[in-house]
C-alpha positions as CSV (number, residue, x, y, z in Angstrom):
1,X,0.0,0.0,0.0
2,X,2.4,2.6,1.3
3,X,6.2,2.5,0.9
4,X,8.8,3.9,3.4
5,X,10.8,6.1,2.0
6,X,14.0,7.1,4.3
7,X,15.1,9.6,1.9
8,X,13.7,13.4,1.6
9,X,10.4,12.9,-0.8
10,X,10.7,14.8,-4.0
11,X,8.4,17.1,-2.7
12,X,11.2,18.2,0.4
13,X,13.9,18.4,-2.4
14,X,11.9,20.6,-4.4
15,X,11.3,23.1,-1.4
16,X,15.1,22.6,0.0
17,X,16.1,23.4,-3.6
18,X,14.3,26.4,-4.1
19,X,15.3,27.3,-0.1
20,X,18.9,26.9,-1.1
21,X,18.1,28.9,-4.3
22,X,16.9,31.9,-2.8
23,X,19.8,32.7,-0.6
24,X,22.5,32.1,-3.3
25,X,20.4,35.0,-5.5
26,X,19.5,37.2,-2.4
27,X,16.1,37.3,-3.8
28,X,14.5,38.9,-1.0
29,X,16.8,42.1,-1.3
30,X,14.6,43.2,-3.8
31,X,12.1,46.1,-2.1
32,X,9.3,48.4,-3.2
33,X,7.5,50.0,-0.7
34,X,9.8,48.5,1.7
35,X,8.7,44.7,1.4
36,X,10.6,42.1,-0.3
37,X,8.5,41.8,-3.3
38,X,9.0,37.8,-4.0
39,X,7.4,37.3,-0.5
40,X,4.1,38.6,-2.1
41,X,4.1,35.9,-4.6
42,X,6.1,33.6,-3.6
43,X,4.0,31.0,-1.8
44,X,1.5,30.4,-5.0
45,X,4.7,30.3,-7.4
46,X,6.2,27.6,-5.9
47,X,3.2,25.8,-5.4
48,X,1.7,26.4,-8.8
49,X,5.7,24.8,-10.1
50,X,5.6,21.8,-7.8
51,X,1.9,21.2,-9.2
52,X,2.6,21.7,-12.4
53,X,5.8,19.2,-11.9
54,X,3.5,16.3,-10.7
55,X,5.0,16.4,-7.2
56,X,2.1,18.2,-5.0
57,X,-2.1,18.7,-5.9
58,X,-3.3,21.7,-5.8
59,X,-4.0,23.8,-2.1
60,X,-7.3,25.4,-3.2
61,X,-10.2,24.5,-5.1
62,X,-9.6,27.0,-8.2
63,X,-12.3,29.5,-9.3
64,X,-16.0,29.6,-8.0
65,X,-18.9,28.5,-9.9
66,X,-21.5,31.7,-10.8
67,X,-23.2,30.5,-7.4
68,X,-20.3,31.2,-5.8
69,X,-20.1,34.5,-7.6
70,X,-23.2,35.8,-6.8
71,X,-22.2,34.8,-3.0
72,X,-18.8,37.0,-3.0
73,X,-21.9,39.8,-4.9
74,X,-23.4,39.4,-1.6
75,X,-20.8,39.7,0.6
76,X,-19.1,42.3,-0.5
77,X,-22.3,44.3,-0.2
78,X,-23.3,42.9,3.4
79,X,-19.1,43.8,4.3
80,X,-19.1,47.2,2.6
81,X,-22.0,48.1,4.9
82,X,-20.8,46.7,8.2
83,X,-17.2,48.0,7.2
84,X,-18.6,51.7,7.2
85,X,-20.3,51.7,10.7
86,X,-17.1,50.5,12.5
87,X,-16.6,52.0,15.9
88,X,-13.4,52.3,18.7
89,X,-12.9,48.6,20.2
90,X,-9.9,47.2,21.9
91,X,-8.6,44.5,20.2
92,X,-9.5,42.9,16.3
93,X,-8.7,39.6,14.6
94,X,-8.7,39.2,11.0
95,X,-9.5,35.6,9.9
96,X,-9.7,32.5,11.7
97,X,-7.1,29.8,12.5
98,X,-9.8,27.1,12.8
99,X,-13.9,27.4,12.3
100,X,-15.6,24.7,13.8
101,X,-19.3,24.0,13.9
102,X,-21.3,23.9,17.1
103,X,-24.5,23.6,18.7
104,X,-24.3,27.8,18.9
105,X,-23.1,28.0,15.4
106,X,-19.4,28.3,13.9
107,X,-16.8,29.5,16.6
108,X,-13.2,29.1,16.0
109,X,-11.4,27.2,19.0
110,X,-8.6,29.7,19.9
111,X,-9.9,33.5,19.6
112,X,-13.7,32.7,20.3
113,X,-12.3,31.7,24.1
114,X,-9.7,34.8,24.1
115,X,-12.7,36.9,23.2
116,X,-15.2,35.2,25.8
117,X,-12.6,35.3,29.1
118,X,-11.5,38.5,28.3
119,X,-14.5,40.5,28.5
120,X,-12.9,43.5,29.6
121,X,-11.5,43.9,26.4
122,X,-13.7,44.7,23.2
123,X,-13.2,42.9,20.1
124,X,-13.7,43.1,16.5
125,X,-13.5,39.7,14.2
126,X,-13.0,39.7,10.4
127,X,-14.1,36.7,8.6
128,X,-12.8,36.1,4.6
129,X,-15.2,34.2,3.0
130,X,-14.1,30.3,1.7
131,X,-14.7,30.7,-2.0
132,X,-17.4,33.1,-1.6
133,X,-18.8,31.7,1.5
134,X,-19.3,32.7,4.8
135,X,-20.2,29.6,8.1
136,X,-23.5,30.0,9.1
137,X,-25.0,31.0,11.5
138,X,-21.9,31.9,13.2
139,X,-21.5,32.4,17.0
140,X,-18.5,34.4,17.2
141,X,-19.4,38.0,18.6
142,X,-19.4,41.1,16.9
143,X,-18.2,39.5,13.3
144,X,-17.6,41.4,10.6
145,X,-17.3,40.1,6.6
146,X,-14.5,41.3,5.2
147,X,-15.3,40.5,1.4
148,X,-15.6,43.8,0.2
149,X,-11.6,44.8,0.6
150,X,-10.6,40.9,-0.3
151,X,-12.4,41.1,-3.5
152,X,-11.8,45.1,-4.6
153,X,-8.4,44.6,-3.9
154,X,-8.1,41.8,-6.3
155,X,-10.0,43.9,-8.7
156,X,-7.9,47.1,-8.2
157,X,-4.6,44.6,-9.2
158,X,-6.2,43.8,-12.8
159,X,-5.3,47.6,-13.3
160,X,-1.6,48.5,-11.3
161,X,-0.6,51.6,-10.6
162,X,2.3,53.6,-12.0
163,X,6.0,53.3,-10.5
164,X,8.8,54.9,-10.5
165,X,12.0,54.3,-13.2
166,X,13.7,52.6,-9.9
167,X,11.2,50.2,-8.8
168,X,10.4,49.1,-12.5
169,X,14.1,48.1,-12.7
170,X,13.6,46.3,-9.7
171,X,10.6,44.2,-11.0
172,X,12.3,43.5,-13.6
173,X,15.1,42.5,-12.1
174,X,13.6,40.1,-9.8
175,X,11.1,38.6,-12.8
176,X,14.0,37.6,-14.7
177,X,15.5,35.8,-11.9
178,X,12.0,34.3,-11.0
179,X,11.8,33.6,-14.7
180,X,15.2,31.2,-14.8
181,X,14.4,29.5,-11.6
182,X,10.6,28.4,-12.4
183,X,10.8,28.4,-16.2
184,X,8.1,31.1,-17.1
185,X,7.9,33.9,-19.1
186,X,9.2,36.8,-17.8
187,X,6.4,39.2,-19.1
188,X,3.9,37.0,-17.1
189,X,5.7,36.8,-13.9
190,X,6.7,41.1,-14.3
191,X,2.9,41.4,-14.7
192,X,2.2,39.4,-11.6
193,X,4.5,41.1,-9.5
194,X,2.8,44.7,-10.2
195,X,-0.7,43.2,-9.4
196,X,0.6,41.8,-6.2
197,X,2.1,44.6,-5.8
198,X,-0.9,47.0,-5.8
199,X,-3.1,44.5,-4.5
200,X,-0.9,44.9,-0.9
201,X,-1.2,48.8,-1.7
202,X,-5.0,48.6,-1.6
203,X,-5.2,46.2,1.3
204,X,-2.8,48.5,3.3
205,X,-4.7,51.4,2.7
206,X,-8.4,49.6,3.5
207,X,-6.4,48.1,6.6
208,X,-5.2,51.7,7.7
209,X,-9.6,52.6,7.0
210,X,-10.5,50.2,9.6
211,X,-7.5,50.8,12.0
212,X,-8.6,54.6,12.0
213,X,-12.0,53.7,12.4
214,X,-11.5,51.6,15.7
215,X,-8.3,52.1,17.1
216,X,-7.4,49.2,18.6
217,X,-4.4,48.2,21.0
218,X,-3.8,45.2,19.1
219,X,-4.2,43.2,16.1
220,X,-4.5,39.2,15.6
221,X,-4.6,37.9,12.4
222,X,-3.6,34.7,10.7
223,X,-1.8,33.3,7.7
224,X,0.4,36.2,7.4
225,X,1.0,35.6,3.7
226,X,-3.0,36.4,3.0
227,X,-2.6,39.8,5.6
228,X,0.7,41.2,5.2
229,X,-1.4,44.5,4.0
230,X,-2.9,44.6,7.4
231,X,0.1,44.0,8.7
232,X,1.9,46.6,7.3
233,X,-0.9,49.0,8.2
234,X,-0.4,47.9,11.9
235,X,3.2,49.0,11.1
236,X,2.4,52.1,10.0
237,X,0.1,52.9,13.3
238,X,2.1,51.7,15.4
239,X,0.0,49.1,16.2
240,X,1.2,45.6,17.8
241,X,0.5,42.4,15.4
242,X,0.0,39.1,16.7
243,X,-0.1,36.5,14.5
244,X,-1.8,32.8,15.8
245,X,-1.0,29.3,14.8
246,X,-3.4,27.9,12.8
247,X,-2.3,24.4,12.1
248,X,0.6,21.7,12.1
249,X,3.7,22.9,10.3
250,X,6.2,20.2,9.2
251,X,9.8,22.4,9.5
252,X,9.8,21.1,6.0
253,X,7.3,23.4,4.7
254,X,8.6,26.5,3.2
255,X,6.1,29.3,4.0
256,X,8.0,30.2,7.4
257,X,11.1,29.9,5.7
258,X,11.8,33.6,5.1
259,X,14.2,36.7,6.4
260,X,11.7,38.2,9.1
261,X,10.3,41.8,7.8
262,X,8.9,43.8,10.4
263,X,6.8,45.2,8.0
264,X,5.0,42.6,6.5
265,X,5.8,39.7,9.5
266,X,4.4,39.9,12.7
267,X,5.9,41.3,16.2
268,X,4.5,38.1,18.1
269,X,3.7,34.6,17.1
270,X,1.2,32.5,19.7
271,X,1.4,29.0,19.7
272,X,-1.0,25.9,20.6
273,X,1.6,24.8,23.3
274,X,5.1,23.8,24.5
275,X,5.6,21.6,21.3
276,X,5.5,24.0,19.1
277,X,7.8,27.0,20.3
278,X,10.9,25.6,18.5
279,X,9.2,25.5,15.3
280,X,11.0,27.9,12.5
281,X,7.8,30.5,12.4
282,X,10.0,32.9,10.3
283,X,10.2,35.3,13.6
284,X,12.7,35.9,16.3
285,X,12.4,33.2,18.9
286,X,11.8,35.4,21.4
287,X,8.8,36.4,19.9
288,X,7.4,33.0,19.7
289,X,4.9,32.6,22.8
290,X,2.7,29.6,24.1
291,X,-0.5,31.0,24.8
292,X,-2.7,27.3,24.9
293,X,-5.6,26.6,23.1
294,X,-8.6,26.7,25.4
295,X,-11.4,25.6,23.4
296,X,-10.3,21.7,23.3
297,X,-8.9,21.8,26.8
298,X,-12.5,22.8,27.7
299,X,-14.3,20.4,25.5
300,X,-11.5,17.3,27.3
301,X,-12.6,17.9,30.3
302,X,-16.3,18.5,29.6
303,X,-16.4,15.1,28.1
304,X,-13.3,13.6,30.0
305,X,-13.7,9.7,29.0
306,X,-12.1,7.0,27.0
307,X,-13.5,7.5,23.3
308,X,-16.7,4.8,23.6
309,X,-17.2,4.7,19.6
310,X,-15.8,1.7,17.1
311,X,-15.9,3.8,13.9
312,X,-12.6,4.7,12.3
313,X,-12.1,8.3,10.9
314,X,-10.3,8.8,8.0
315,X,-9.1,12.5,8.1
316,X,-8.9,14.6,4.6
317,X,-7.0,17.0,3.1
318,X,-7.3,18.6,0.1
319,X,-3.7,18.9,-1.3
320,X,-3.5,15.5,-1.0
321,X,-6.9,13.6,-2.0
322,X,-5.7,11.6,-4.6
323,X,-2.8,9.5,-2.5
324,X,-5.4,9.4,0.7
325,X,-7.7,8.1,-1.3
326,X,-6.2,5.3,-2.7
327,X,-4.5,4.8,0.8
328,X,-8.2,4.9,2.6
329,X,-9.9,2.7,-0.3
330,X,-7.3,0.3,0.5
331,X,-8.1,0.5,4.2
332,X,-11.7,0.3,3.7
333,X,-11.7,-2.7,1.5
334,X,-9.1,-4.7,3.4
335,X,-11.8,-4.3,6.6
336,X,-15.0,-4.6,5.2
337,X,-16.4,-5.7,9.1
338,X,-15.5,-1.8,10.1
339,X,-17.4,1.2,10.0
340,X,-15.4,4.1,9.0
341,X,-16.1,8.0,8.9
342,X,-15.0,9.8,6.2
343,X,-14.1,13.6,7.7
344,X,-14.0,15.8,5.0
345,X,-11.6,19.2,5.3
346,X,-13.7,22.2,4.3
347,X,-12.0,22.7,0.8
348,X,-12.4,18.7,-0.1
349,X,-16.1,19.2,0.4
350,X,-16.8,20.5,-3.0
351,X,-16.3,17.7,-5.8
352,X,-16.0,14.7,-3.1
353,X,-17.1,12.5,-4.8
354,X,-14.4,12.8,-7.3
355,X,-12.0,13.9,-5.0
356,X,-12.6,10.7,-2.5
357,X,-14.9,8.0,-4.7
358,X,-14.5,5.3,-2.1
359,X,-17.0,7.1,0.0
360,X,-19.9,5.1,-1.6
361,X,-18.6,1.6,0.0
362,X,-21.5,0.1,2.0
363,X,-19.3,0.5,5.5
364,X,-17.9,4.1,4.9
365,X,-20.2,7.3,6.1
366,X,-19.3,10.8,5.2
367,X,-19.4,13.1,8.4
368,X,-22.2,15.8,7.9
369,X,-20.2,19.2,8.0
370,X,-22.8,20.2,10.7
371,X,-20.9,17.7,13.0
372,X,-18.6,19.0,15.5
373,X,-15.2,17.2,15.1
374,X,-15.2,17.0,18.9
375,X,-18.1,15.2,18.6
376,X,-17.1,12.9,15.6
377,X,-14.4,11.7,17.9
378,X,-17.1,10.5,20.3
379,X,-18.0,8.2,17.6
380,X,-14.7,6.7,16.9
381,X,-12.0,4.6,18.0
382,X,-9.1,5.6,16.1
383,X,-8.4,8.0,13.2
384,X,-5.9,7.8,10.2
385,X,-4.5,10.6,8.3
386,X,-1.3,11.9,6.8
387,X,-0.6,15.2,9.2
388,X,-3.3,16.7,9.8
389,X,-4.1,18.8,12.8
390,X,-7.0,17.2,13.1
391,X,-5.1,13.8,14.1
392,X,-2.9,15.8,17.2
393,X,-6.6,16.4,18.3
394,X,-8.0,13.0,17.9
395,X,-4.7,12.0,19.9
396,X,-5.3,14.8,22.6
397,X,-9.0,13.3,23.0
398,X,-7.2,9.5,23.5
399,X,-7.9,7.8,20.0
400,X,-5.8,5.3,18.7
401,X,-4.1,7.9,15.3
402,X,-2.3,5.7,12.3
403,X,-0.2,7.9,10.9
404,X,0.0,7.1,7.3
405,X,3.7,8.0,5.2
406,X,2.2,8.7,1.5
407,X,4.9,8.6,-1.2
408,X,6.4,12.5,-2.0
409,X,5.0,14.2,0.8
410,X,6.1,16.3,3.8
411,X,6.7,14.3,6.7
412,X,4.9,16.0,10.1
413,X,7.7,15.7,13.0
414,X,4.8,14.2,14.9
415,X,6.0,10.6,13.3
416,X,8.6,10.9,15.9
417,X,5.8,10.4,18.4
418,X,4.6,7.2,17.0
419,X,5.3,5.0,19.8
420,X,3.8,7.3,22.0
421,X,0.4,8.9,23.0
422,X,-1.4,6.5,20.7
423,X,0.5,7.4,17.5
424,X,0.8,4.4,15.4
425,X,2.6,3.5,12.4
426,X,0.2,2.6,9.5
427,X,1.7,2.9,6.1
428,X,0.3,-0.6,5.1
429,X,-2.5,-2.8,6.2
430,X,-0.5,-5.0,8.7
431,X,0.2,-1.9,10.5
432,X,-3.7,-0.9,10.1
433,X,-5.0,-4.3,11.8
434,X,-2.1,-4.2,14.3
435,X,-3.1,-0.5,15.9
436,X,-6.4,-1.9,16.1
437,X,-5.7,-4.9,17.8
438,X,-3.5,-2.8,20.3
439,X,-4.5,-0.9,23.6
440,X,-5.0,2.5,24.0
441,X,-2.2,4.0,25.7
442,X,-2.6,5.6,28.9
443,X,-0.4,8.3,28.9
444,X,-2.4,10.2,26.6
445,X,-4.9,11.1,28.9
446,X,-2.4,13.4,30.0
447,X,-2.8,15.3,27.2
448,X,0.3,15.1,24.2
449,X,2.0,18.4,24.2
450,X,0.7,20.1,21.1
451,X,-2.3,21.6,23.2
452,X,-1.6,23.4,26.5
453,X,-4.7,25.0,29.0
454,X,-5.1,28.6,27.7
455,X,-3.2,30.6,29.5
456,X,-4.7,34.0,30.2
457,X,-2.2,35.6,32.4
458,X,0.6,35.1,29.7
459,X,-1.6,37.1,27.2
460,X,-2.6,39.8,29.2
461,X,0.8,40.0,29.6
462,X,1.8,40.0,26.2
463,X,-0.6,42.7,25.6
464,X,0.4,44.6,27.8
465,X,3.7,44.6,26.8
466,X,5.4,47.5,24.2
């Protein structure tokens, strides 16, 4: 089913190569506007080339239908008008690190506690929409849709403004080197950089808008590479930015991998817990800060029990449907006696049966997307997955997690937990029946070290810190 491979995966050489590539060029040394312009496209170049090699599938589901258009019509009115009654508030958050369904509606697990403890503190939340979509009915307070600068800035890039002699000679300069490297034309990639280029301008300046309109004394946001305009804006007021984990990150990934920029990186980077801190987040270590995650600690010990279900999960994701699915048919088929719960990611939802066709065996069930995860666990007795964070959590809630090891992809350091904390090994069958046959693990009840108790002192302290 699965191979071992004890070698780096094509995929890993592809990133170390291009790593290794942009310090011999120097290739962020070359600033408009005071940010290294290849950081504004460089996360979708190097995907779009490792695609387009046959090494990775694509991160994001491509364009929306005409539904999906007339959705982002809809927001961007709804945003536009919420946007212009903004008011003074303490503390805002732009996007989400993880939205999760509940019986009060769509919270995110990290700053829907930070906003409900802290009540002395006023917040603002900012919600992008997911190809035109917003999750309904939401239960995070005071949310604002922020479609209307997403989608005008993209417009305003179809048209980019005029520069100077100087910074046209360093476009060019940096599209011809983009140009050798990735083997496209230069006039496409020139182009590109100008419309990244003024799409940061316009998100900047509808940033600085909403930063004047409210004032706050801090900013959250996540995914810095989608929010380095609001970013820079907090630069420009002076503003701290506090940027929050929003997932496992291999330290083979590459979107940390850059020269910090106070402009366009953050000043603080909060992490799930102790496991993470030594993670290469792309910003001084001493800015890298523990602050737990709440929401799962609460929902352990409000349901504080060994998992009672027998249904395996099989957990998605959407950059790599095609090996999990042939991995989970495999699974599925070799134990027709189990049930097993198919947990879609939010992207794989669209096209799933294409994406994951084994869903329509008699013993596999698609989880309903208006199923708490937490509550999926309840169901289950083990999950299996490549690296998602959704397998720390099923760990963290004492499942048995088979760790699968798919051919060409990015190897999670949790593997070096298998062993441990109910981590198994399961890149082939064998290894599938033995982590059934096995006991659970007691230490895990402990908890595993990726999620810490939220810890509300450290915060306030952070905050209040210059």
């Amino acid at each position: 089913m699965i191979k071992r491979e004890m070698h780096l995966s094509e995929l890993s050489r592809a990133y170390s190569n291009i790593l290794k590539w942009e310090s011999e060029v120097d290739i962020f040394d070359y600033i408009v506007d005071d940010v290294p312009l290849w950081r504004l496209l460089r996360n979708n170049t190097i995907v779009n080339h490792t695609v387009s090699k046959g090494i990775e599938q694509a991160h994001s589901m491509g364009n929306p239908s005409l539904l999906g258009l007339a959705a982002i019509s809809k927001g961007v009115v709804r945003s536009a008008a919420q946007l212009a009654k903004l008011s003074k508030t303490d503390l805002l958050f732009w996007g989400f690190p993880r939205r999760q369904n509940t019986d009060d509606g769509w919270m995110d697990p990290l700053t829907d506690p930070i906003i409900n403890c802290m009540p002395d503190y006023q917040s603002i939340s900012f919600e992008r929409p997911l190809q035109g979509r917003h999750l309904q009915p939401a239960a995070t307070r005071r949310l604002i849709w922020y479609d209307a600068p997403k989608v005008f800035a993209r417009l305003r890039s179809r048209f980019p403004a005029v520069l100077s002699a100087k910074d046209q000679r360093v476009i060019s300069d940096l599209a011809q080197l983009i140009s050798d490297k990735f083997d496209r034309p230069m006039s496409r990639i020139e182009r590109n950089l100008k419309r990244e280029l003024t799409a940061f301008r316009t998100e900047r300046a509808a940033a600085s808008f909403v930063l004047s309109r409210t004032k706050p004394n801090a900013v959250f946001v996540v995914n810095r590479w989608v929010n380095s305009g609001v970013i820079a804006a907090c630069s420009r007021f002076s503003i701290p930015s506090y940027e929050l984990q929003h997932g496992a990150v291999g330290n083979e990934g590459f979107k940390y991998h850059t020269p910090y920029s106070k402009l366009i990186d953050p000043d603080r980077f909060l992490v799930f817990g102790e496991e993470w801190k030594d993670y290469k987040w792309g910003v001084p270590l001493n800015c890298i800060h523990n602050v737990g995650a709440p929401y799962i600690w609460n929902q352990r010990l409000d349901g504080a029990r060994a998992p009672s279900g027998s249904k395996i999960m099989l957990v998605s994701q959407p950059n790599l449907s095609k090996g999990l699915s042939v991995a989970f048919e495999e699974i599925c088929r070799t134990f027709p006696e189990h049930s097993f719960l198919l947990q879609l990611h939010p992207q794989d939802r669209k096209n799933s049966n294409q994406r994951y066709p084994f869903g329509g065996l008699p013993n596999v069930e698609i989880a309903a997307s208006s199923t708490p995860l937490y509550q999926s666990f309840s169901e289950c007795q083990a999950a299996i997955g490549q690296d998602s964070t959704a397998l720390l959590e099923a760990s963290f809630f004492d499942l048995k997690v088979g760790l699968l090891n798919l051919p060409n992809t990015l190897q999670n350091d949790v593997r070096s937990r298998i062993g441990s904390f109910n981590f198994f090994d399961v890149q082939n069958v064998e290894l599938v029946n033995e982590m059934l046959a096995s006991p659970r693990r007691g230490e895990a009840k402990d908890g595993n070290g990726y999620f810490d108790a939220f810890r509300e002192e450290k915060l306030r302290d952070i905050l209040a810190t210059p």
